[in-house]
C-alpha positions in Angstrom: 33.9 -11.6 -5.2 31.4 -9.2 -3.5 28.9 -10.8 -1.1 25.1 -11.0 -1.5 22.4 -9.1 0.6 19.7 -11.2 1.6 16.1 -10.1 2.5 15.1 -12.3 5.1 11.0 -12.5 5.8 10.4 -12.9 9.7 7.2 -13.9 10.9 4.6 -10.9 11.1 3.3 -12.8 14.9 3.2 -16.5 14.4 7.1 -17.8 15.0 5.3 -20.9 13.2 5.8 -18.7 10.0 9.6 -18.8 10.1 10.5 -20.9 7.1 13.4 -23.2 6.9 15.1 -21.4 4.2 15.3 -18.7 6.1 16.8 -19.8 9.4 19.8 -21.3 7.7 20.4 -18.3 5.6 20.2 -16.3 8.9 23.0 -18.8 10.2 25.0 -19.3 7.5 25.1 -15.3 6.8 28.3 -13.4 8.1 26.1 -10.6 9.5 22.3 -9.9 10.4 21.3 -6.4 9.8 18.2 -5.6 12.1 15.7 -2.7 12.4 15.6 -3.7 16.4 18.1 -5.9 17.7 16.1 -6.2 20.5 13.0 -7.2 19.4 15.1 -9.7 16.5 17.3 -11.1 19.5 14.4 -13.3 20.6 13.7 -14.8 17.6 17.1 -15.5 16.9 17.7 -17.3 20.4 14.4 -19.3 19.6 16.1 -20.6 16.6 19.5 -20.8 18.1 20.5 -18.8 15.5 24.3 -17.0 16.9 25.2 -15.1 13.8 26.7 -11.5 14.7 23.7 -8.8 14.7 23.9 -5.0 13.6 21.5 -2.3 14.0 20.2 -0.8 10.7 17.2 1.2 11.1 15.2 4.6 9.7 17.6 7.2 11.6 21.4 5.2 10.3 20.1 4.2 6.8 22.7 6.3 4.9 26.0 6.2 7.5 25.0 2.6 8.1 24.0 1.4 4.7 27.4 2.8 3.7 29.7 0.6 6.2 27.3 -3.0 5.1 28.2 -1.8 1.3 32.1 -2.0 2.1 31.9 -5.1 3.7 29.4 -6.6 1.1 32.3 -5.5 -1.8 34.8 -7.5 1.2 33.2 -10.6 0.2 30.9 -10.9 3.2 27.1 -11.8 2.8 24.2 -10.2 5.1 20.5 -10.8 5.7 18.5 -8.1 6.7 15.7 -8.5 8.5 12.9 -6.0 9.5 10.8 -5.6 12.7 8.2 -8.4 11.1 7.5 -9.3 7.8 9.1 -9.0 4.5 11.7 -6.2 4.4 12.1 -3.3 2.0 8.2 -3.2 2.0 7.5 0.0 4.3 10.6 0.3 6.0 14.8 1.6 5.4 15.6 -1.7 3.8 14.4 -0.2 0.8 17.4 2.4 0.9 19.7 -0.2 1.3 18.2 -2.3 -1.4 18.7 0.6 -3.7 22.4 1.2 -2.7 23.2 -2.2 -3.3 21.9 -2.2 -7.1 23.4 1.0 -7.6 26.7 -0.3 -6.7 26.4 -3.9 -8.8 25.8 -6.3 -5.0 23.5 -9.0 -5.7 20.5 -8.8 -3.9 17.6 -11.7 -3.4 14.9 -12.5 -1.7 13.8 -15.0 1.1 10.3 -15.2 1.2 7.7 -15.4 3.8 5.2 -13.6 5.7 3.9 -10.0 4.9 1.1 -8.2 7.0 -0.4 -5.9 3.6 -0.4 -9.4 1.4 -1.6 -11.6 4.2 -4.6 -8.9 5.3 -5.9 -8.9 1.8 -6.1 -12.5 1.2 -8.1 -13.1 3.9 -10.6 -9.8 3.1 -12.6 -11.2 0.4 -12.5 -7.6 -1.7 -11.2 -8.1 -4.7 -7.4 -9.1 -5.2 -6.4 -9.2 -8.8 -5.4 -5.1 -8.4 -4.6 -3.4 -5.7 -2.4 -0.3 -4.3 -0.2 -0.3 -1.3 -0.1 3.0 0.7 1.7 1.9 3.9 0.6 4.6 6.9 -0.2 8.0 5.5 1.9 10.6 5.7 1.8 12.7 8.7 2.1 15.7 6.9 -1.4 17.3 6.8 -0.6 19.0 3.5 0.9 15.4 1.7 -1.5 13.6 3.5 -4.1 15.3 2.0 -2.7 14.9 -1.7 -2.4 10.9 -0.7 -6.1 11.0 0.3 -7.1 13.0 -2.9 -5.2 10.5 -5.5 -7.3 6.8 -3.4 -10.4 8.9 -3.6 -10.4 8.1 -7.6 -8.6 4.6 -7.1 -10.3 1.7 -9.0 -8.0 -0.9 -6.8 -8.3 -2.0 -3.6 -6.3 0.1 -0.8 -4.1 -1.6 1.6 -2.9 1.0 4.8 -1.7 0.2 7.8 -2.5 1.8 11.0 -1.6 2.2 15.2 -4.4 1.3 17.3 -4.1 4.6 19.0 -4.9 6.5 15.4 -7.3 3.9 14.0 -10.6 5.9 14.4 -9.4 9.0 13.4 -8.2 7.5 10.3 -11.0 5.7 9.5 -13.2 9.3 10.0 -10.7 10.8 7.5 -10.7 7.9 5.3 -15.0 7.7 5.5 -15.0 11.9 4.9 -13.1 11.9 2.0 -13.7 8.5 0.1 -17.0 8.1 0.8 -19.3 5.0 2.0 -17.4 2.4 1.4 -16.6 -1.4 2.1 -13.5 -2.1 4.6 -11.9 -4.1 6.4 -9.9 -3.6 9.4 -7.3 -6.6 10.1 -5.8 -7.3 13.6 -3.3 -8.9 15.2 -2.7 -11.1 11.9 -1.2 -14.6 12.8 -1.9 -14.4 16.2 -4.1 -15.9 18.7 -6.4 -12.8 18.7 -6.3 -12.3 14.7 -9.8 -10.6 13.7 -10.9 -9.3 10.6 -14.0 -6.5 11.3 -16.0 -6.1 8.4 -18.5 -3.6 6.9 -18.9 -0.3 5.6 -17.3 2.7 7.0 -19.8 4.0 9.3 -20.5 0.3 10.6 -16.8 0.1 11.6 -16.5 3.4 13.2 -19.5 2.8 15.3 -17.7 -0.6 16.5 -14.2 0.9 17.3 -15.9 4.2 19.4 -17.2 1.6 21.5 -14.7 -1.2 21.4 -10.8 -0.1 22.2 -8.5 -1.3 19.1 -5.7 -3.3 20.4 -2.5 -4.4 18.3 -1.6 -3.3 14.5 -4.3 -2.8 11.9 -4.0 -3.1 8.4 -6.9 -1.5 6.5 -8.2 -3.2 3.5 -10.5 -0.5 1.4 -12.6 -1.5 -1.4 -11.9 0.6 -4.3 -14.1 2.9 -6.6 -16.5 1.1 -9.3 -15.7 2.0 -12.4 -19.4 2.5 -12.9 -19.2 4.9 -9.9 -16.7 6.9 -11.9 -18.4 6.6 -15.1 -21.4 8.3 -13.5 -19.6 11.0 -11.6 -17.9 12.3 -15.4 -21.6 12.1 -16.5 -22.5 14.6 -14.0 -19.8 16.5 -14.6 -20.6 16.9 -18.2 -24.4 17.3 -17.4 -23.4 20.8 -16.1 -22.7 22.5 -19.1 -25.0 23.0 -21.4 -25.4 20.9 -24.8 -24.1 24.0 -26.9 -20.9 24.9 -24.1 -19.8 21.2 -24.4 -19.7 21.4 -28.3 -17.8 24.4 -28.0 -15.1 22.7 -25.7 -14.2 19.7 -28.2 -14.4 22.5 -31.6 -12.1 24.2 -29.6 -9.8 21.4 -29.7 -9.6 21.4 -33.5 -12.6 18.6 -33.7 -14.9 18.9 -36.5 -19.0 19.0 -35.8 -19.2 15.5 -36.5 -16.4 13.8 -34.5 -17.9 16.7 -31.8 -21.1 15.8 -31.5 -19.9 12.0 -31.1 -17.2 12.7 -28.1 -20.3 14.9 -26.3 -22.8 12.0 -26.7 -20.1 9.5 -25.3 -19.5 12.1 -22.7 -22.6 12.1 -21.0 -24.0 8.7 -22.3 -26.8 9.3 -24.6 -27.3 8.7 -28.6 -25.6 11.1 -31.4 -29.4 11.9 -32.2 -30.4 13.1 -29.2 -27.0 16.1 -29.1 -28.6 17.0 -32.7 -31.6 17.6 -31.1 -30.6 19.3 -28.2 -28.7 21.5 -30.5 -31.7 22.0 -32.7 -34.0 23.3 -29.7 -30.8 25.7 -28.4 -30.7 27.5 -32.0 
């Protein structure tokens, strides 16, 4: 029988995080596959954990993925573990994740801490709907198109950030989104956690004075649908009664159904379309 890949969750700061369920997997596993053996080697020798280690990271996804995926169909099982966190979520474990249902290897879950879920808990913006971007692209041009899809986004943003790139980000962010709420989560778990909050400009004034230290996750507030409701209405207000008529007849629409889809457009009464028809005649 094949083997199963386990996603192990390590603790995002706080080794308090570590759940039991994951140590033993971690020890009863045949192999750990780790972004940074380095970094993982501690927390393995703070839980005496002496299961065999293997790199598997952004730049040996493919060549490595392909050498865990023979020894998963040898029967073997591996954990994979990430930097911090849960992995697959904005790092190569996804790759593997997707090679492994391709080729028929089980694949579940361990559970435990993750930076984007744990910063917007602890935000107070709304959580019932919300969009993970991880970092933006560095691209300027895809970056750009990321930025231009959030600036119409109803949900709550989640991004992560370097310390080293926060304000600029933020100026970005403020330009193109507009005013709006954030939050800008530190060194979650940890002794130094903070949460800053405000709007946009309150925050930027804060970090050009005060130095950001450790990894942010930004929590944004997203657009109010009453916000977008108002901007179509503007939009609409710039063509004329008559030219808005003229777009839905276009369409096939009778005078009637017309006249009803331009009222609801730019949030007024059927009566008062008739009448500004009347008065354009």
């Amino acid at each position: 029988m094949a083997g199963i890949l386990y996603l192990c969750a390590t603790p995002i700061g706080n080794l308090e995080d570590m759940t039991f369920r994951a140590v033993r997997t971690l020890k009863e596993a045949d192999l750990i596959a780790a972004e940074d053996t380095r970094s993982s080697r501690k927390l393995l020798t703070h839980f005496e954990i002496k299961t065999p280690m293997t790199s598997y990271h952004e730049y040996n996804k493919i060549e490595k993925g392909r050498k865990l995926l023979k020894r998963l169909h040898g029967g073997e099982n591996i954990a994979l573990i990430t930097d911090a966190g849960t992995p697959g979520i904005s790092d190569p474990g996804e790759e593997l994740v997707k090679m492994c249902r391709e080729e028929g290897i089980t694949v579940t879950g361990i559970p435990g801490a993750s930076a984007c879920v744990t910063a917007l808990t602890i935000s107070g913006l709304p959580t019932r709907r919300f969009v993970f971007e991880a970092f933006l692209p560095a691209e300027k041009k895809e970056r750009q198109a990321v930025l231009e899809e959030l600036k119409e986004e109803t949900r709550t943003i989640i991004l992560y950030e370097a310390p080293h790139r926060l304000v600029k980000t933020l100026e970005l962010l403020s330009e193109v989104l507009g005013e709006r709420e954030v939050r800008v989560c530190r060194e979650l778990t940890k002794r130094h956690e903070t949460v800053y909050a405000g709007k946009f400009s309150e925050v930027l004034t804060y970090y050009r004075a005060q130095e950001p230290k450790g990894e942010c996750v930004l929590v944004i507030a997203g657009k109010s649908r009453q916000e977008l409701k108002e901007e179509a209405i503007a939009e609409w207000e710039m063509l004329s009664v008559p030219a808005h008529m003229e777009y839905y007849e276009k369409q096939g629409l009778g005078r009637k159904e017309a006249m009803k889809q331009v009222a609801k457009d730019r949030g007024v009464g059927k009566r008062e379309i008739y009448q500004a028809l009347l008065e354009a005649d």
